[in-house]
N, C-alpha and C positions, 0 to 999 in steps of 0.2 A: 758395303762391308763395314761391319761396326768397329770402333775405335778400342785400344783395349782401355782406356781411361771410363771409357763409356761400360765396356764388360764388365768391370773389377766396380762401378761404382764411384771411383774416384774422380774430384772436380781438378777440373784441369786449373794449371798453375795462374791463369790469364782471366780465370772468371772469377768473380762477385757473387758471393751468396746471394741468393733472392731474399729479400725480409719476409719473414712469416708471416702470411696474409692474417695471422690468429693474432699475433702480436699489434701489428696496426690501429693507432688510436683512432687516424682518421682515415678514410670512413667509417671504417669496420666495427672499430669499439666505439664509436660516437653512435652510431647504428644500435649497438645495442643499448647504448643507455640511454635513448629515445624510446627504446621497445620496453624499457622496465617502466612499467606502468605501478602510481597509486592510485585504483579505482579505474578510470579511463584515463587518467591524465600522465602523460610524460613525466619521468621525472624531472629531465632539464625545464622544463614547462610549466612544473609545477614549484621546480623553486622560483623561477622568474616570475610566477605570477602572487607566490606570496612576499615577494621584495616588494612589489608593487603593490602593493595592496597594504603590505605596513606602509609606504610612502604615503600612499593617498590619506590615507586617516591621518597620520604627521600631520599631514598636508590642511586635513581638513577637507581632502576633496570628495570622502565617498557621497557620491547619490543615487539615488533610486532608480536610476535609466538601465535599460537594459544589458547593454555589457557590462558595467560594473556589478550588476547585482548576477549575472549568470556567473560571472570567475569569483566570485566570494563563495554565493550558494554550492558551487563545483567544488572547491576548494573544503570547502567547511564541512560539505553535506558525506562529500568521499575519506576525508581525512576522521571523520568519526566512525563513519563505518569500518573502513578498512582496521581502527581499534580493536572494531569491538569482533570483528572477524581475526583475528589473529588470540585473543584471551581461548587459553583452554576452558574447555565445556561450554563455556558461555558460546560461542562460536557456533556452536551446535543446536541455539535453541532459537534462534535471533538475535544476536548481538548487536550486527551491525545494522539494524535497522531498529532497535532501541539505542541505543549511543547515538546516532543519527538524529534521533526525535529528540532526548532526554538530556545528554549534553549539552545542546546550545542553549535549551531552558534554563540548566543548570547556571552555568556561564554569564546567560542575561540576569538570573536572580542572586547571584554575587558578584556582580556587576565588574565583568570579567569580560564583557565586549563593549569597545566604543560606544559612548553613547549614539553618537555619529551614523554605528555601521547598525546599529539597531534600531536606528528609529528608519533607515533605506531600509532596510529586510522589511519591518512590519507594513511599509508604505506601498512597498513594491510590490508584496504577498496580498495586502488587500485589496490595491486598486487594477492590478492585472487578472487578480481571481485565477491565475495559471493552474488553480487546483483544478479544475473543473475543463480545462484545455487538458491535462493529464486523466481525471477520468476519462473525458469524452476519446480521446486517440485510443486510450485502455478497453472502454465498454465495445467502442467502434469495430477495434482490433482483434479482440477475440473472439467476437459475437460471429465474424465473417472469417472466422477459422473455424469455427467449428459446422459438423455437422448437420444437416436442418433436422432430421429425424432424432440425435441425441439435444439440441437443443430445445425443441419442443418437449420430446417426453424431458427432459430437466427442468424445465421451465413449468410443469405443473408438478413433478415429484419434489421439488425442495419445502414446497409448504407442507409437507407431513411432515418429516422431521423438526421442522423451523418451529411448527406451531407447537409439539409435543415436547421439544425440547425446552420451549419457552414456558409453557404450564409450569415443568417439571422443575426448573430453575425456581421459578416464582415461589414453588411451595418447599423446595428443600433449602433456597435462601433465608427463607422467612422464618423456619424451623429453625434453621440454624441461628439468625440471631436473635430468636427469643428465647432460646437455651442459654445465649451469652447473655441475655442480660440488657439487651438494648431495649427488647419489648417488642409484639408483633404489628402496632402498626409505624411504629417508626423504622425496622426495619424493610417492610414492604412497601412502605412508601417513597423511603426517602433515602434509601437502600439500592436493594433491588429492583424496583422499578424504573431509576433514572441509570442504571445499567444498558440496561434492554431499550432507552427511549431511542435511539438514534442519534449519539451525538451532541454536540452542547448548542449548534445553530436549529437542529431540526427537531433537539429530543429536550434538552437543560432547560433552555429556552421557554418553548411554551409550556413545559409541564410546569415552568417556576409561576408564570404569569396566573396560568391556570388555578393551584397549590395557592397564590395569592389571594388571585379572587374570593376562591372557595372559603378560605380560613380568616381572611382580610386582615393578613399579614403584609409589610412589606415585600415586591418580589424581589430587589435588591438581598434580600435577609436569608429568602427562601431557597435564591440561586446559589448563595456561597454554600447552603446545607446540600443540595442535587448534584454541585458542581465535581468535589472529589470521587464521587465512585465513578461517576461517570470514565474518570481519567486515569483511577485504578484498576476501573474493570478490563479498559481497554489495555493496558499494560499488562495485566494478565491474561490476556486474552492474544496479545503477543507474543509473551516468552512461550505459553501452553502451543500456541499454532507453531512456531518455534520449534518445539520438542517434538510435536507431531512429522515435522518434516525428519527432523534424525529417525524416527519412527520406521517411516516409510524407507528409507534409504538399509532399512536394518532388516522391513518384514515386508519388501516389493509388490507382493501379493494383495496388501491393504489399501493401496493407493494406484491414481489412474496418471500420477506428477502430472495435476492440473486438469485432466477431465473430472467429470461430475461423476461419468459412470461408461463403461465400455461402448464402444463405435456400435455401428451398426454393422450387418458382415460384407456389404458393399456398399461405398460409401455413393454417395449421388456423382454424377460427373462431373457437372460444373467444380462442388468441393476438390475434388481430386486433382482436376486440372488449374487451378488455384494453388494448391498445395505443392505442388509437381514445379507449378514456375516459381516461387518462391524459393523452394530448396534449389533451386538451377541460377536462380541470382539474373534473371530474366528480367528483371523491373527495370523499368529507365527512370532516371529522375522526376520526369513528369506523370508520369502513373504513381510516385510515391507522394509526389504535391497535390495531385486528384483528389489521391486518399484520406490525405491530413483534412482538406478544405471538406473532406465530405465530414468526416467527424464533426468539424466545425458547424458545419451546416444544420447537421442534425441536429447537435447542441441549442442550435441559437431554436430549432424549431420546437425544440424541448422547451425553451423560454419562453415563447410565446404559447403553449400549451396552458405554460403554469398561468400566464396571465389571463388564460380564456378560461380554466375549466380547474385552476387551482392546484394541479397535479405537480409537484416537483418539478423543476425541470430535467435533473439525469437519470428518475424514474420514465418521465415522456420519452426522455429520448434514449431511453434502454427498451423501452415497446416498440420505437416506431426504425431500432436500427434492427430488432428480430422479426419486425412486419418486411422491410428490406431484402433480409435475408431469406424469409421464407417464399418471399415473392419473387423470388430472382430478377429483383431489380435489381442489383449489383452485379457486373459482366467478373467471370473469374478470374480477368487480368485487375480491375481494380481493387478484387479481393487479393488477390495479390498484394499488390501494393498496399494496400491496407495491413496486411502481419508486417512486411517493412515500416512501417511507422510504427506500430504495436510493439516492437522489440526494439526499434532504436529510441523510444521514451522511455521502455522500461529501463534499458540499460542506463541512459544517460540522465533521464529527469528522476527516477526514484530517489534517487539518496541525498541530491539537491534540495526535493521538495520536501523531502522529513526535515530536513537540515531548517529550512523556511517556517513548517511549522512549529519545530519547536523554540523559536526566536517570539514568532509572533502568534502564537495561538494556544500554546503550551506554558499555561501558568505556573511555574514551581510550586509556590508556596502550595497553592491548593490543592497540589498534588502531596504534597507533603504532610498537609491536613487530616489525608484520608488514612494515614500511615498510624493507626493506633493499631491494637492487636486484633482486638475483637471486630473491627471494620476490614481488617486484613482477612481473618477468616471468613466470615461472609461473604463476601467480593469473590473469595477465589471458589468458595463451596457453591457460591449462584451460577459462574464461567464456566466451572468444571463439568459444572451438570448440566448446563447448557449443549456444553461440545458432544460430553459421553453419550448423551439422547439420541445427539447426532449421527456420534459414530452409531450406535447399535439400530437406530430407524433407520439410518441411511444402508445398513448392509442387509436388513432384512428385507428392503425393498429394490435391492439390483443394483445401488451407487456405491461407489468405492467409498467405504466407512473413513477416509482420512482427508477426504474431499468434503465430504458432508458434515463431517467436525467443525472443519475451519471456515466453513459459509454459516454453520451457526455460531462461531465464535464471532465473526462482523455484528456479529446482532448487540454482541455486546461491544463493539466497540465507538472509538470516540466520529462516529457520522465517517464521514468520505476521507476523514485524515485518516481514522482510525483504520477502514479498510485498507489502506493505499498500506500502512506499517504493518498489519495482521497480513497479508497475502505478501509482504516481501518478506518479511523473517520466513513465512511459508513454502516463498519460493512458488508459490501459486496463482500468478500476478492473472494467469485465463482464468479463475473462477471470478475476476470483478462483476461481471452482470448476473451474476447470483448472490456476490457479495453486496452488489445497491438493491436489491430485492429484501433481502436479512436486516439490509440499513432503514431502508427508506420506509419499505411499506412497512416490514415487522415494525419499527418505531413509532410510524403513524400510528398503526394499530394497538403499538402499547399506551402509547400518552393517549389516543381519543377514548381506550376502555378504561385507563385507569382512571381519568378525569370523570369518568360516568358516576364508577363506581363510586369515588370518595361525594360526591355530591349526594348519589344515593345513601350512603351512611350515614350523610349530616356530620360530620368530623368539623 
C-alpha cells in the first residue's frame, strides 16, 4: 500500500534532498570540462600543458626529444587551427589549416617565439622527417580503403585532367602576366613554372640549380626569385581547395567527399569485409601496430627504390602500396587496421604538422615578397585554371569535378607540405595518393621539360 506522502508527492519530514546529479562538480561537471575539447585536447589538459611549457622556456628547458616537441607542436598546431576555424567565412574556406601553417611563420618572422622553442621545432621537424611518417600512414591508409577497381581506373584517369590543366595554366598564366607588364618569359619561367614544380625540396630546388647553370647565374640569387610563387601558389591553392569544400557541402552532387570518382556497383569482398570491421571497431591494438609498421615498411622500401633506380621515395612507395592492394597481399583485417591508423594521424598529426612546418620550413619574409599586385594576379589566374581544367576534365570523364579540382590544385602546391595543407582545408585527406602523383611526378615532369626547353632557346 503506497504512503500518502508518497501519493501527494510530498517529502517526508525525516528525509534529505538528494543533490542534483546536474549540479555536482565532481565528478559530473569535472567530466564535463575534460570532454570540452580545443582540437583533441582537454581543456583542463590543455591549460596544464601551456603552464608547463611557459615554465620550461623560463626555464630554458625546451628540447627537441620527443614529448616535449609532441605538447608544443599539439598545443600550437590545434590552438591556430581552432582560430582560424571559429573567424566567419574564413572558416569556410580553410582557415584552420592556413593559420595552422601561416601563424607560426608569422610568429618566428617577428620573433614572437623563443628562440629556444624554435630552433627544437626546426631540429625536431628535420631530423625526425615525421613528414613523410605522416604521408606514408596517409598514402598507406587510403590506398587500402579504397576500392581496387576505382583505384586503378583513378589511377590512369587523373593524368588527363592533371596534364590538360597544367597546359592550360601555363598558357593563361603567361598571358596573363605579359598583359601586366612582367614580360613573357619572366613570367613563365619564373612565375609560373615554379608553381607547378613540386615544391621547394623537389621542384625550387633543382629548377634553381638548373636556371643557374643554364644562365650562369648565382643559384643562391635564382632561388630567392622561384622561391615566393612557389609558396603563394600553394596558399592559393588552399584557400581555392578551401572554398571548393563549402562548394560541395552546398551542391553534394559535385563531389564524391574524398573519392576520385563513384564505386563500383559491387564492391570486391575482401574491400567490404575490411570496411565492415572497421566501422564495427573490431581492431585490436595489435593489427592497428601491424598496420603503422607496414606503412613504415613500405616507406623505407620506397627509400631504397630512390637509391637503386632514382625514383622518389613516396612516389615508389605509392606504386608498390597499389601493387599490395591490387594483389591482395594485404588480408582485410590488416586493412582494417590500416583506416585505424589513417584516421587517427589525420585527426591528431595534421594540425601539429602544419603547426611544424610553418616554424621550420615556411619562410615569411619570402612569402611576403611575392605579395606585389601583379604577382598576385598571376599566381591566382595560373591556380585557378589549373583546378577549373580540373574540375571540367574530371566531370567530363566520370570523376566527381571537385575531387579532381583539388588533385590538380596539389600540383600547385608547396611538395608534401603543401599537399598535407591543400587536402586539410579540403577536408580530403583520401585523395593523398593522387595528391603525390600531381606532386611528384607532374613536378618531375615540369622542371625536367622546362629545363629542356629553356636550354633549347638559349636564354
Amino acid at each position: 500500500m503506497t504512503s500518502s506522502a508518497s501519493t501527494t508527492g510530498a517529502t517526508p519530514p525525516d528525509a534529505v534532498p538528494a543533490e542534483p546529479r546536474a549540479r555536482r562538480f565532481w565528478p559530473e561537471g569535472w567530466w564535463r570540462l575534460i570532454d570540452t575539447k580545443i582540437g583533441i585536447i582537454p581543456l583542463p589538459i590543455y591549460v596544464i600543458v601551456a603552464i608547463l611549457i611557459t615554465v620550461l622556456v623560463q626555464e630554458g628547458e625546451i628540447k627537441p626529444d620527443g614529448p616535449t616537441m609532441i605538447a608544443v607542436l599539439i598545443m600550437g598546431g590545434f590552438t591556430c587551427a581552432e582560430i582560424g576555424k571559429r573567424i566567419p567565412i574564413l572558416k569556410n574556406i580553410g582557415a584552420g589549416a592556413i593559420f595552422a601553417t601561416f601563424i607560426p611563420s608569422a610568429l618566428v618572422y617577428y620573433k614572437l617565439v623563443p628562440p629556444q622553442m624554435e630552433k627544437a621545432i626546426i631540429d625536431f621537424t628535420k631530423f625526425t622527417n615525421f613528414l613523410y611518417i605522416y604521408i606514408a600512414t596517409i598514402i598507406v591508409g587510403s590506398i587500402l580503403g579504397m576500392d581496387r577497381e576505382v583505384l586503378i581506373k583513378g589511377f590512369l584517369k587523373i593524368f588527363a585532367p592533371l596534364a590538360i590543366g597544367s597546359v592550360a595554366a601555363g598558357i593563361v598564366g603567361t598571358l596573363v602576366g605579359t598583359l601586366l607588364g612582367i614580360g613573357a618569359y619572366k613570367t613563365f619561367f619564373f612565375i609560373v613554372v615554379p608553381i607547378m614544380a613540386g615544391g621547394v625540396g623537389e621542384g625550387a630546388i633543382p629548377l634553381s640549380i638548373g636556371y643557374a647553370t643554364i644562365l650562369g647565374s648565382q643559384q643562391g640569387v635564382v632561388f630567392a626569385q622561384v622561391l615566393p610563387p612557389v609558396m603563394l601558389g600553394s596558399l592559393t591553392a588552399i584557400v581555392l581547395s578551401g572554398t571548393l569544400n563549402y562548394v560541395g557541402k552546398k551542391v553534394p552532387h559535385l563531389t564524391g567527399n574524398g573519392k576520385l570518382q563513384p564505386d563500383s556497383e559491387e564492391m570486391k569482398s575482401s574491400d567490404a569485409q575490411a570496411k565492415a570491421e572497421a566501422a564495427r571497431g573490431q581492431i585490436d591494438p595489435a593489427t592497428v601496430g601491424a598496420a603503422g609498421l607496414t606503412a613504415i615498411t613500405l616507406y623505407l622500401l620506397g627509400v631504397m627504390c630512390h637509391h637503386i633506380f632514382g625514383l622518389p621515395a613516396p612516389v615508389a612507395m605509392l606504386f608498390l602500396a597499389v601493387f599490395a592492394k591490387l594483389a591482395s597481399a594485404v588480408s582485410p583485417h590488416l586493412q582494417a587496421g590500416g583506416f585505424v591508423v589513417y584516421k587517427f594521424v589525420q585527426i591528431s598529426m595534421t594540425y601539429p604538422l602544419l603547426f611544424a612546418i610553418g616554424v621550420a620550413l615556411t619562410p615569411w619574409a619570402e612569402l611576403m615578397a611575392a605579395f606585389t599586385l601583379v604577382n598576385l594576379i598571376t599566381i591566382v589566374a595560373t591556380v585557378s585554371t589549373l583546378m577549373t581544367v580540373g574540375f571540367f576534365v574530371g566531370r567530363a570523364m566520370g570523376m566527381y569535378p571537385i575531387e579532381t579540382a583539388i588533385v590538380n590544385a596539389c600540383h600547385s602546391g608547396q611538395g608534401g607540405t603543401g599537399d598535407v595543407a591543400i587536402l586539410t582545408a579540403a577536408d580530403r585527406m583520401a585523395l593523398m595518393p593522387f595528391a603525390q602523383i600531381a606532386t611528384r611526378i607532374g613536378g618531375a615532369l615540369t622542371v625536367t621539360g622546362t629545363l629542356i626547353v629553356m636550354k633549347w632557346i638559349g636564354a
